[in-house]
N, C-alpha and C positions, 0 to 999 in steps of 0.2 A: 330597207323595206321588206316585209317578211311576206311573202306568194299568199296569198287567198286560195283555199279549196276550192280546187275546182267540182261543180257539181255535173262535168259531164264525166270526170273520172271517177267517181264513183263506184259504175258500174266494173270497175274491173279489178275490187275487189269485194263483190257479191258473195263468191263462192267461199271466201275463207271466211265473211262474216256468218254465214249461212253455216256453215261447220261450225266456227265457237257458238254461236248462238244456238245450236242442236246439242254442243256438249254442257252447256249451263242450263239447260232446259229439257232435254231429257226427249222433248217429243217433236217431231218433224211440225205438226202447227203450229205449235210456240215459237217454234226457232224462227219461222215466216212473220209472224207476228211480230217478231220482237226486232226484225231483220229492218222490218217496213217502218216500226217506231222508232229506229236509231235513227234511218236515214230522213224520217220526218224532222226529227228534233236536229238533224246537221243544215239538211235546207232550209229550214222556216229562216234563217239570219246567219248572211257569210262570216265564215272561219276562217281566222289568218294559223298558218301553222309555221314552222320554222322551213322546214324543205318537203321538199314533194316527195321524197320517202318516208316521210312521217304522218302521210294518212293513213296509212292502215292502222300503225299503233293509236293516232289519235280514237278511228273510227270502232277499235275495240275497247279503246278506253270509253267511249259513250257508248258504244255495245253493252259494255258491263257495267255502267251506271244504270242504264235505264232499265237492266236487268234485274238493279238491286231496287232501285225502286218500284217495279212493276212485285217484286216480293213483298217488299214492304205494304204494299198498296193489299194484295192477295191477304195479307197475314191481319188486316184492318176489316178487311168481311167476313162478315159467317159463311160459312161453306157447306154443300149440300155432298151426301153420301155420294157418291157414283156406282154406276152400275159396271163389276169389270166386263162384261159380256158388250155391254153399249160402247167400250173403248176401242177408239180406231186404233190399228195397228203405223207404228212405223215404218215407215217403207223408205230405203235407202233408193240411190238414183237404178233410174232402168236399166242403164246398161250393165249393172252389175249382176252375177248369178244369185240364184237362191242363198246358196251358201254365203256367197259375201254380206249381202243384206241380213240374211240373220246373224252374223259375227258384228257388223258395224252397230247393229240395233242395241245388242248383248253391250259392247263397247259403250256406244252412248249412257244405256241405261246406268251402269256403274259409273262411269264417269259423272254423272248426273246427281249420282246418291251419293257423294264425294264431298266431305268437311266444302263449306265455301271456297278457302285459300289456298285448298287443293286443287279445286276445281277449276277455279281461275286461271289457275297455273299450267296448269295442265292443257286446257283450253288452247290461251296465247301462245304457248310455246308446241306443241303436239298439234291441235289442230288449226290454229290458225298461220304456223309456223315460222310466230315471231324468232328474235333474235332471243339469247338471256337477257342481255341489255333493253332491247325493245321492252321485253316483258316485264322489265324491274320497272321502266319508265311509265309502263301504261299503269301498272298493277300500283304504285308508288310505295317500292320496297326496293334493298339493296338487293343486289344480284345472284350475291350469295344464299336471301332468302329466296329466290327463285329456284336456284337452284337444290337448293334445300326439300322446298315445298313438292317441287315437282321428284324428286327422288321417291319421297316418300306416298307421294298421288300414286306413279308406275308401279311401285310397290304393292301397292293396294290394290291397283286396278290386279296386277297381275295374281295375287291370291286369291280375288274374287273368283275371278275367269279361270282360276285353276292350272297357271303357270309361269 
């Protein structure tokens, strides 16, 4: 008999989905947004998983489902110019100084503007700090493309950010 998720564990990994869902998304609301539509679409009807260390990889493989369809859904409306003066800023957690927060913002941003399959990659394994294995299983690609993928994500991030 394979354990049902539990929906009081959940909560304890928040934080990590709340980090990939900020690096697939780019801005501190979406991430919240996107945080709150995973965890609706895992409760609305119990999930049987294999062991109970395979909710997180499960909870970011529907992290980055509903990701892709919340794009997909975006890329089906017309979309209104924005004002950049009207956009809220990023804001990293409080405990962090000035300086950290505009480094992680900087981070996000790039990682954000990242090919998809970089992004992904990069995500699960950097900020939600899956396994490679975890990552190959959530992402459904061999390990080696994880690692592959993500070599060349750090790569990029690193030329962007200038090191």
């Amino acid at each position: 008999m394979t354990p049902e998720l539990e929906a009081a564990a959940l909560g304890d990994h928040l934080d990590r989905l709340y980090r990939a869902a900020w690096a697939l998304t780019g801005a501190r609301e979406d991430a919240e947004d996107l945080v709150q539509e995973t965890y609706e679409r895992v409760l609305r009807r119990p999930r049987e998983i294999a062991r109970a260390e395979d909710a997180l990889p499960y909870l970011l493989g529907v992290l980055r489902n509903t990701w892709i369809d919340t794009v997909r859904s975006r890329a089906r409306r017309p979309t209104v110019p924005l004002d950049p003066e009207a956009v809220g800023r990023i804001a990293a957690p409080a405990a962090a100084s000035p300086v950290e927060r505009a480094a992680a913002r900087e981070v996000f941003e790039v990682v954000a503007a990242l090919p998809a399959d970089w992004r992904d990659t990069l995500t699960a394994v950097d900020v939600a700090g899956l396994s490679y294995a975890e990552a190959a299983a959530v992402l459904g690609v061999p390990v080696g493309t994880v690692m592959s993928r993500l070599s060349r994500g750090r790569r990029r991030v690193a030329e962007i950010l200038g090191g």
